[in-house]
Steps between C-alpha positions, in 0.01 A plus 500: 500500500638829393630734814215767460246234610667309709365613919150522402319150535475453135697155498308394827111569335638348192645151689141533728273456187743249373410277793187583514436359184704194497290416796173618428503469141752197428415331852886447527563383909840677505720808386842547543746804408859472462736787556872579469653411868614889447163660439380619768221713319422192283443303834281795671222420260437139562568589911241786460216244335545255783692214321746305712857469442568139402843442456825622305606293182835505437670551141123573337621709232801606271477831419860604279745296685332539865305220614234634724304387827118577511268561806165297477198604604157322524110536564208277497138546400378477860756763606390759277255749599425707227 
């Protein structure tokens, strides 16, 4: 997301209606979001909708010649209450 929207929900509405509609609309039973170990921003948003962390998996992805770690983060159906 470019830096002159960044601080103003956008990304958090955006991943709410997301869930909303894999639950509601796709019945899925669970959502997760993975984020760069490093991202604290990226990791706010799935904090802020009530998701649980889940675990760190090592070596996920090669971006150039880094190999990086990602931060997983889950929710159910039953724990969503939007």
């Amino acid at each position: 997301m470019g830096e002159a929207y960044t601080n103003k929900g956008i990304m958090t509405l955006t991943c709410a209606a997301m869930v909303n509609y894999a639950f509601h609309e796709l019945e899925l039973n669970k959502v997760e979001i993975k984020t760069a170990v490093k991202n604290k921003k990226s990791a706010a948003v799935p904090e802020r909708l009530g998701f649980k962390h889940e675990g760190t998996i090592r070596a996920d992805e090669v971006i150039g010649d880094t190999i990086h770690d990602r931060e997983v983060y889950g929710i159910l159906r039953a724990e969503w209450d939007r």
